[in-house]
N, C-alpha and C positions, 0 to 999 in steps of 0.2 A: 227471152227472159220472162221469168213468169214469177206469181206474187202468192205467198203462201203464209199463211197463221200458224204459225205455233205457239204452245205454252212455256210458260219461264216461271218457276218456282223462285222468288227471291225472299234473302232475309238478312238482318243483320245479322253478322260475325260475333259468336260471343268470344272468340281471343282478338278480335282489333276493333276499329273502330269504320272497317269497309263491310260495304252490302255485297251479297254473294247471289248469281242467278246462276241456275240449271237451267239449260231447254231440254223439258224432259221426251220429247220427238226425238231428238239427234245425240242426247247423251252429253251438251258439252257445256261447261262451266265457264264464268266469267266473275269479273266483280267490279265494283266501281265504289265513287267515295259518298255517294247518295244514295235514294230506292232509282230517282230516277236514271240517275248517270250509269248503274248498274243493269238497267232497262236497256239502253242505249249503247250500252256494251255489250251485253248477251245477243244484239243482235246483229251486231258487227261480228265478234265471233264465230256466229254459224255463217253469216254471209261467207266468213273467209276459210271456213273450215268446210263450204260445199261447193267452191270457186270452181277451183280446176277438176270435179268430181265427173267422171261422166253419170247418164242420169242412172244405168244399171247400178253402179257404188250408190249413188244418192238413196234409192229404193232399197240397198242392201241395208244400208243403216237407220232407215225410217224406222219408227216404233209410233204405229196413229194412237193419238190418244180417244176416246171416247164419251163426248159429254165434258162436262166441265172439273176440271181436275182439284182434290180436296188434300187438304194435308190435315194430316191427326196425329197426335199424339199418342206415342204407343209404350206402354211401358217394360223393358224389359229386364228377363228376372239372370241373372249370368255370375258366373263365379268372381272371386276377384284376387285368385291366387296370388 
């Protein structure tokens, strides 16, 4: 077993009143009813989403991030038929 870092984008839900975390390494989404509990969830779910993986699938799905990851606001411009 081995012990690795990844990053989790979390933030309040602006339709409920739960926090939502990304790991943006592995692609997978969680949430919980705090910032922290939604911490502690997103890291549960990748635990159980790279369980039974062998390590060639793990590496398939890895995406490394580089440096410390920023979130921005981005505004954009789109129809609204």
């Amino acid at each position: 077993m081995t012990t690795e870092t990844v990053h989790a984008v979390i933030y309040k839900s602006g339709e409920s009143n739960q926090w939502v975390a990304v790991c943006l390494e592995y692609d997978v989404a969680s949430q919980g009813d705090s910032e922290e509990h939604a911490k502690e969830m997103i890291k549960e779910a990748v635990e159980l989403h790279l369980e039974d993986m062998a390590k060639e699938e793990i590496e398939l799905l890895y995406q490394p991030i580089e440096g410390d990851p920023r979130v921005h606001e981005v505004r954009l411009l789109h129809a609204t038929g």
